[in-house]
C-alpha positions as CSV (number, residue, x, y, z in Angstrom):
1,X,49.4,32.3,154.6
2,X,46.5,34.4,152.8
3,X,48.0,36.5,150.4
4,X,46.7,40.3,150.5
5,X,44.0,41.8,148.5
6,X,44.7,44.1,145.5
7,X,43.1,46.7,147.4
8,X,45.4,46.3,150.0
9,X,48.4,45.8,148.6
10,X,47.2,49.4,146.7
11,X,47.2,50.9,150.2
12,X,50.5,50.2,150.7
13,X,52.4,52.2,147.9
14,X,49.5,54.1,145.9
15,X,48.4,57.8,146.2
16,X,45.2,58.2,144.6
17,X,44.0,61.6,143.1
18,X,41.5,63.8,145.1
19,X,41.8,61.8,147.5
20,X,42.3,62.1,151.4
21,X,44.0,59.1,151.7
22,X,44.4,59.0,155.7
23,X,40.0,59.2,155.7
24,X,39.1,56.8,152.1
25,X,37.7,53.7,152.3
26,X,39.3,51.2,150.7
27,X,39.7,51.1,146.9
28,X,37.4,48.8,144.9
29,X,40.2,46.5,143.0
30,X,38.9,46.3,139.0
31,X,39.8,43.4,137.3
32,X,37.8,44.0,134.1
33,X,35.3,45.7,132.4
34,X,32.7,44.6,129.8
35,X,30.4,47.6,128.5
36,X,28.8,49.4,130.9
37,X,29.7,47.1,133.6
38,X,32.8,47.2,135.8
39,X,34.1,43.9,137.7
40,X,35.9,43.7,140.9
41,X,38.0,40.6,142.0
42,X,35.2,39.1,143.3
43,X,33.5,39.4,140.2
44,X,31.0,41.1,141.5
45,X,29.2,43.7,138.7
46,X,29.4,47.8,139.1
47,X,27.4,49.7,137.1
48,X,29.6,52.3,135.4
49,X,27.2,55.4,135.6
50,X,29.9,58.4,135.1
51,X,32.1,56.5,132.3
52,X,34.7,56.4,134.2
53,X,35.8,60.0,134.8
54,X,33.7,61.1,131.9
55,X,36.1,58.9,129.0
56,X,34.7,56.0,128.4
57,X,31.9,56.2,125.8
58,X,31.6,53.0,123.7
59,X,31.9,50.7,127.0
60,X,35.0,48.7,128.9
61,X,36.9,46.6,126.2
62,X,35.7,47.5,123.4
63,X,36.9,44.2,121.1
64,X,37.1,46.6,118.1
65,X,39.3,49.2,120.1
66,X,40.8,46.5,121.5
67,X,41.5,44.5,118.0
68,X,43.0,48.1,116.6
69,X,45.1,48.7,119.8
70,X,46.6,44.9,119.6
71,X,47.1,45.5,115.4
72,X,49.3,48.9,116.1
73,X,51.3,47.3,118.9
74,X,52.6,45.0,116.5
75,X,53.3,47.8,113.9
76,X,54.9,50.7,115.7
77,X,54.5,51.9,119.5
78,X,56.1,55.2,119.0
79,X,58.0,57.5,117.9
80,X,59.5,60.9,118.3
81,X,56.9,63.2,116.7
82,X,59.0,66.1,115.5
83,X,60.7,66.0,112.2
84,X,58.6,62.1,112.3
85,X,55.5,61.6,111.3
86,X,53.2,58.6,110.9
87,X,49.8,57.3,109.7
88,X,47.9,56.9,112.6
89,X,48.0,60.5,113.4
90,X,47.7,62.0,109.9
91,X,44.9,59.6,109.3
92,X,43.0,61.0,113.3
93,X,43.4,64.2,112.3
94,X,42.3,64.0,108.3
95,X,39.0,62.5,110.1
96,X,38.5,64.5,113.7
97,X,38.7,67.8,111.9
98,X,35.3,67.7,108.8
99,X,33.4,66.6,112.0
100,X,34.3,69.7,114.1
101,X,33.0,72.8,113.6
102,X,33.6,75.1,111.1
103,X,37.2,76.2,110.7
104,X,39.4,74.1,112.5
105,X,42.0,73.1,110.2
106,X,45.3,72.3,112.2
107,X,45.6,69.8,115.2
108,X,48.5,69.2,118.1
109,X,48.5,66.5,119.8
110,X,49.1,66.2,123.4
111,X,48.2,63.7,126.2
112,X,45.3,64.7,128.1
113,X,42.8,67.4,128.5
114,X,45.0,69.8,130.7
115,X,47.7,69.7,129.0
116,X,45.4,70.6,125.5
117,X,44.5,73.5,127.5
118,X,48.0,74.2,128.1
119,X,48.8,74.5,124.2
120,X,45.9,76.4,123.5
121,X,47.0,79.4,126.0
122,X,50.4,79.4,124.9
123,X,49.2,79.4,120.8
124,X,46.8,82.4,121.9
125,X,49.9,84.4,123.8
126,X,52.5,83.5,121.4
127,X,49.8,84.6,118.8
128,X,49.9,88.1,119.3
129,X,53.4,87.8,120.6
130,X,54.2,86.9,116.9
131,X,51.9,89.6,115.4
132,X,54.0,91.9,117.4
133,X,51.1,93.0,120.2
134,X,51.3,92.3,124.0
135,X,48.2,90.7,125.2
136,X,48.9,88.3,128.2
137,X,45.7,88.3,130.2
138,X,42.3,85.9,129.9
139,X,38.7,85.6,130.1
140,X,37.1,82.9,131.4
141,X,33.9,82.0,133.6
142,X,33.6,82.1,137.1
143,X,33.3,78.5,138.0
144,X,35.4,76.7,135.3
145,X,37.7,74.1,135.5
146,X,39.9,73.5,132.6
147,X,42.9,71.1,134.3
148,X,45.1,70.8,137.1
149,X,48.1,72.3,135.5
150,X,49.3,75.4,136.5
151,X,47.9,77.1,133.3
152,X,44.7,75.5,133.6
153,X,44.2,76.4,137.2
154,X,45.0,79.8,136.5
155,X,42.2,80.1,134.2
156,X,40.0,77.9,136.3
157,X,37.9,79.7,139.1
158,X,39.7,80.2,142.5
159,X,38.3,76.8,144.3
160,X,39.2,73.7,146.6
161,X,41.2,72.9,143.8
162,X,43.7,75.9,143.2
163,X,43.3,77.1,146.9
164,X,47.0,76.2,147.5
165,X,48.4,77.6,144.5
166,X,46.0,81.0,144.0
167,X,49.0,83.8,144.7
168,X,51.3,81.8,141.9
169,X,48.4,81.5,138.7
170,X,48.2,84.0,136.2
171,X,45.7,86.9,136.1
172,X,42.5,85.9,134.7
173,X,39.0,88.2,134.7
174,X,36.3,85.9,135.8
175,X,32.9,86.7,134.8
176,X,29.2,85.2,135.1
177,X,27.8,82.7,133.1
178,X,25.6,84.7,130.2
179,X,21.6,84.5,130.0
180,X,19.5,86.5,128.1
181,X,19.1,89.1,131.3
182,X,23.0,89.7,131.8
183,X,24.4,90.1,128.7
184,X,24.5,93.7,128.8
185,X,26.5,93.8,131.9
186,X,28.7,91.1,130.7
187,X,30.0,93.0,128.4
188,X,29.8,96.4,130.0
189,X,32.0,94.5,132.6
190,X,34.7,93.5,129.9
191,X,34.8,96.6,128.3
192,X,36.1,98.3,131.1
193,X,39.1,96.1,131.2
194,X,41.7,96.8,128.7
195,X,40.6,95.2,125.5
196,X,44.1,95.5,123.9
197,X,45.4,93.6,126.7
198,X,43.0,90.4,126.9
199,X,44.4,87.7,124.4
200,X,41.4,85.0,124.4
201,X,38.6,84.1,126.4
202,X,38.5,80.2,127.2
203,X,35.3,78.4,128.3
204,X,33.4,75.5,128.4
205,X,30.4,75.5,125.9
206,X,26.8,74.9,127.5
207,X,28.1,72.4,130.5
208,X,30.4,73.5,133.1
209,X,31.8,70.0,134.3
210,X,33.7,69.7,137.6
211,X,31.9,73.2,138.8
212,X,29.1,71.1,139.7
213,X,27.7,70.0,136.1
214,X,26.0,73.8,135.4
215,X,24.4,74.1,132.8
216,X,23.7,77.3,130.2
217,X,22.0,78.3,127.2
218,X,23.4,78.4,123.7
219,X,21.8,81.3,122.3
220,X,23.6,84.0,125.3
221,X,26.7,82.2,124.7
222,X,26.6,82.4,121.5
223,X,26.0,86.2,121.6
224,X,29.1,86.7,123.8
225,X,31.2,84.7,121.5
226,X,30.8,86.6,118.2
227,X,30.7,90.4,120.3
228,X,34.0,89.2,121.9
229,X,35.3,88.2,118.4
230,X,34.3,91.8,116.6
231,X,36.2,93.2,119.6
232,X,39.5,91.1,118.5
233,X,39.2,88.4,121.5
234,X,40.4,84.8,120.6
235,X,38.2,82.3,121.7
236,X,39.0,78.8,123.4
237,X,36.7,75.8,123.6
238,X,37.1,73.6,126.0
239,X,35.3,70.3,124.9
240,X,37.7,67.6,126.6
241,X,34.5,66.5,128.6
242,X,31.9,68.2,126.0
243,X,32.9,66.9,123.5
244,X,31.9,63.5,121.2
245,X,28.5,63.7,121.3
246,X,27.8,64.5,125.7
247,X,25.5,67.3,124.8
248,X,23.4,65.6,122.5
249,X,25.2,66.9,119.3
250,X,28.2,65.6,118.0
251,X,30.7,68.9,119.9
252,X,28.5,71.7,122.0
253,X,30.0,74.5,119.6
254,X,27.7,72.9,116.9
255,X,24.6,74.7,119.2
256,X,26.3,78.6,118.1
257,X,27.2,80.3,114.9
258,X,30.2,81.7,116.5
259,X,33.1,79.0,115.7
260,X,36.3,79.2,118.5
261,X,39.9,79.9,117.0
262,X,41.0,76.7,119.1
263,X,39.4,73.8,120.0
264,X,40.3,71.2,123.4
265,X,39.7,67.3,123.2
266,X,40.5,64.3,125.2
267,X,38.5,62.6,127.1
268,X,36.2,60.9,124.9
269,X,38.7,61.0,122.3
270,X,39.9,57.4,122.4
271,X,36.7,55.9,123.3
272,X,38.4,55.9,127.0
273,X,41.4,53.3,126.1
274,X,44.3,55.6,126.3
275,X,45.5,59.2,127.2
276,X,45.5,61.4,124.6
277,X,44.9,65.2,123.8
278,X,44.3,67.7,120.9
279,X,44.2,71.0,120.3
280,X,42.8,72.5,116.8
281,X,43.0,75.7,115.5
282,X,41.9,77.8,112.5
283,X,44.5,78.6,109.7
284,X,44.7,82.2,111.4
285,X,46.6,80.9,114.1
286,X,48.8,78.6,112.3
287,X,49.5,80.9,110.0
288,X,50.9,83.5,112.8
289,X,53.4,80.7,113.7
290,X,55.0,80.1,110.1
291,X,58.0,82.7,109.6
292,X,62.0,82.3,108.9
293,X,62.4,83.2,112.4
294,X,62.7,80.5,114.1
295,X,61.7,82.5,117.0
296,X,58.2,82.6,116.0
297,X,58.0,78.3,116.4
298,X,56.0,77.3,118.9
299,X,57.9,75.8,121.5
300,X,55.8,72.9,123.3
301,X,55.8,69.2,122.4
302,X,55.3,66.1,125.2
303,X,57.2,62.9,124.7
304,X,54.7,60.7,123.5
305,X,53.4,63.4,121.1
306,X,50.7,61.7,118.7
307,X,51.7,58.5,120.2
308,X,50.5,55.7,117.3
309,X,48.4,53.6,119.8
310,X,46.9,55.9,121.0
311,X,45.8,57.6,117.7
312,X,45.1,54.2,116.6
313,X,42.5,53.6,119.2
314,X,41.4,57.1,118.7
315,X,40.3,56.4,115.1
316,X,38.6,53.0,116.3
317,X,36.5,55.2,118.7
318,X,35.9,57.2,115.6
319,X,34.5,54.1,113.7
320,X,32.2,53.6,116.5
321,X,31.1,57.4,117.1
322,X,30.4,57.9,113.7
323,X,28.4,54.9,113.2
324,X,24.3,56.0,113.3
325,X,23.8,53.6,116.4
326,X,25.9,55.5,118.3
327,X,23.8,58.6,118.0
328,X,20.7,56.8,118.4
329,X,22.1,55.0,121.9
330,X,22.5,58.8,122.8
331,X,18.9,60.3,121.9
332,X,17.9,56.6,123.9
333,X,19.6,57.6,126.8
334,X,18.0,61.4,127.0
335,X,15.0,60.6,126.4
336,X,15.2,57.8,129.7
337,X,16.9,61.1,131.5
338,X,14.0,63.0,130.6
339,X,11.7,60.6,131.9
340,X,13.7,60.2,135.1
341,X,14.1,64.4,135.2
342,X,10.3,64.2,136.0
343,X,10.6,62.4,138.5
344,X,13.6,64.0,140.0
345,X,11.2,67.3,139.9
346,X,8.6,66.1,141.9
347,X,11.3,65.1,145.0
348,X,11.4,67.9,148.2
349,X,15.0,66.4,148.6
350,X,16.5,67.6,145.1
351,X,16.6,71.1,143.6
352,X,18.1,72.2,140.0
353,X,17.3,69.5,138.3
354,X,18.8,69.8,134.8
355,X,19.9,68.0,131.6
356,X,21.4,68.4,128.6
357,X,22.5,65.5,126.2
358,X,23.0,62.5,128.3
359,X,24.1,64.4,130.9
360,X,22.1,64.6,134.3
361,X,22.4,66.7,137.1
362,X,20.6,67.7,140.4
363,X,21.9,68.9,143.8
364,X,20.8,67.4,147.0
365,X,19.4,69.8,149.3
366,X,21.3,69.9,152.3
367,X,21.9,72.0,155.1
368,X,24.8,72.6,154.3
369,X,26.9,75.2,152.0
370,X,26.5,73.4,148.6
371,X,29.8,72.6,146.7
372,X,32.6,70.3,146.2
373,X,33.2,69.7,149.9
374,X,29.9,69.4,150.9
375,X,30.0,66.6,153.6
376,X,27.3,64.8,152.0
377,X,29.4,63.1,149.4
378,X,31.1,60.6,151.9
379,X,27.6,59.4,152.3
380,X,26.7,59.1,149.0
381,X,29.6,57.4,148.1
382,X,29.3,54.9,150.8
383,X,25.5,54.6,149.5
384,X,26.3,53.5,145.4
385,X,29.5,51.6,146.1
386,X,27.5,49.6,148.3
387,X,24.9,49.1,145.8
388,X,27.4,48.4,142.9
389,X,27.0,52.0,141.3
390,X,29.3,53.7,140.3
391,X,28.4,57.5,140.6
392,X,30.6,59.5,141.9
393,X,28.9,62.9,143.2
394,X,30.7,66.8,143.0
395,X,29.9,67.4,146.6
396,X,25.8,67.7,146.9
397,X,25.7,67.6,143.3
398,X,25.3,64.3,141.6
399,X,25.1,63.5,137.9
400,X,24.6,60.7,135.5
401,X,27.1,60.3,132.5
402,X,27.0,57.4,130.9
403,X,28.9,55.0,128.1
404,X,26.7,54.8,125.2
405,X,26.0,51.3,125.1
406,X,24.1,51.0,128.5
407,X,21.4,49.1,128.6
408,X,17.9,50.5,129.2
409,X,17.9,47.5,131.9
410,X,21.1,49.3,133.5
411,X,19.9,52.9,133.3
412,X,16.4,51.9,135.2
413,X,18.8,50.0,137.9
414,X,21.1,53.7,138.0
415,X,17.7,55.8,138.8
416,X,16.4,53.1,141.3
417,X,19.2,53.3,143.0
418,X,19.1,57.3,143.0
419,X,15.3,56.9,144.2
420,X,16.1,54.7,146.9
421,X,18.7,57.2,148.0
422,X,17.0,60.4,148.1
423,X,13.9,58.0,149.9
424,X,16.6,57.4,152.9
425,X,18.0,61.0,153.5
């Protein structure tokens, strides 16, 4: 009797996420992964195009990641992190903080970019909480997505994703992305709130990810950011997709003078190879938190807080980020996107064409509202997965994101494939 397929044995007791599981094909079963390539149990090649949910930056088993991972897992797998410490985090954090911007000088560890976003709004509230002020609302941009947890949502915009959940999130003022012709109003619009009341503004710098890959300038931004700060606003990057190296330099917030009070990493962080999360934060906000009252502690940890392998493999992705190929795999790659932005320009089928780093974006022009339920995407995906690419579209928006070490070779088969598409719809 034939035994079952992965994939189908998968259908049997797995819920995938965003996902209608009654309508999905099939899942593709993964067996391994080598670079930039992805290999199903046929051992049949996929191009991995997105880095797998935007992680994986060096490649799919990584022997140096790997080799770092095996070398902890014989040392120590974990251990509780309070009142504990251990060398694989002090050692992470002595590194990951000279290479961020200025002024981030504590980090918390957490597991994955929500739950970094999480820590970062409760350190803002209990902030001025422990200064003695009530400030308990936010600022963030219409648009954003910072995480599926409840306080992520709430200061995510109102979308598909928080539909369900909108009349139990938090109060948060969205406003528009800035540009040199808003400004103004942008800030006309937030003084009218209550100033004293607002206790940070969180957003993500330059690229907007699961809003559909929008893109902004640094110089508005940056404007924002330092008039919020004179007016006594905390500010919150969110880099967990951003961040290590995505938008051509090392984090976005290097592209402004304005530095952020807290900083949010994953993603990227461990090369891909494990879940892990970080928030930093200036001595300010540390220093709020340190007091005999034990009242003034801020009360969040996660069970595998700073767990050692995956702050080991964090600091192998370090090796590899910081090494000079790494940055010059990245100016290779925008300057092929730039190449293949041209082209994308000169299509009737695309509009918004846009890039920034070695990220690439367009939208599909469809008749359609555009957006993450755009009924185009069913197509598309049926399109790359049978061509072995893995791109995985927001809607009529699709992007290219990929690990580091792809090949020129691989990238040229990634725009083919994109060509071939919009020469068929």
């Amino acid at each position: 009797m034939q035994q079952p397929t992965l994939a189908a044995r998968d259908q049997q007791v797995i819920w995938h996420p965003y996902t209608q599981m009654q309508t999905a094909p099939q899942p593709i079963a993964i067996t391994r992964g080598e670079g930039a390539l992805l290999f199903d149990d046929q051992d049949n090649a996929y191009i991995d195009a997105t880095s797998s949910w935007w992680v994986n930056i060096h490649g799919h088993a990584h022997p140096h990641i790997a080799e770092m991972l095996s070398r902890q897992a014989y040392q120590l797998q974990h251990i509780i992190f309070s009142g504990y410490t251990h060398a694989p985090a002090v050692e992470l954090a002595e590194r990951l903080l000279p290479l961020l911007p200025a002024g981030q000088k504590r980090v918390f560890y957490s597991d994955n970019g929500s739950t970094a976003v999480e820590v970062a709004l409760k350190m803002a509230l209990q902030y001025w909480d422990n200064k003695g002020q009530r400030r308990h609302k936010f600022i963030a941009f219409k648009n954003a997505y910072h995480g599926d947890t409840f306080g992520a949502m709430s200061v995510s915009g109102r979308s598909v994703f928080t539909r369900v959940f909108d009349d139990l999130l938090f109060e948060v003022h969205f406003i528009d992305l800035p540009a040199h012709d808003n400004l103004d109003a942008l800030k006309a619009a937030i003084e009218a709130l209550d100033l004293s009341a607002i206790a940070a503004f969180i957003f993500e710098p330059l690229v907007q990810g699961a809003g559909g890959m929008l893109m902004y300038e640094a110089a508005p931004l940056d404007n924002l950011l330092a008039w919020l700060q004179a007016n006594g606003v905390l500010l919150i990057a969110d880099e967990v997709m951003t961040g290590f190296g995505r938008t051509g330099k090392n984090f976005a917030m290097e592209n402004c003078a304005t530095q952020p009070d807290m900083m949010c990493l994953s993603k990227g962080l461990t090369g891909g190879s494990m879940a892990l999360g970080v928030t930093t934060c200036t001595s300010r906000i540390y220093e709020a938190f340190l007091s005999n009252d034990k009242l003034k502690t801020l009360f969040h940890g996660h069970s595998f807080t700073a767990n050692p392998l995956a702050c080991s493999v964090a600091l192998a992705s370090l090796d590899l980020f910081t090494d000079p190929a790494c940055a010059a795999n990245r100016q290779r790659i925008h300057e092929a996107h730039a190449q293949f932005l041209q082209q994308l320009r000169e299509s009737p089928k695309v509009k918004a064409p846009r890039l920034q780093g070695t990220i690439l974006a367009f939208d599909i022009i469809t008749p359609n509202a555009d957006g993450y339920t755009n009924n185009i995407a069913d197509q598309l995906h049926r399109f790359f997965r049978e061509r072995r690419v893995m791109l995985r579209p927001l809607g009529n928006t699709l992007y290219i994101l990929p690990p580091y070490c792809i090949t020129a070779e691989q990238l040229q088969s990634v725009y083919q494939c994109i060509a071939d598409l919009l020469a068929t719809i």
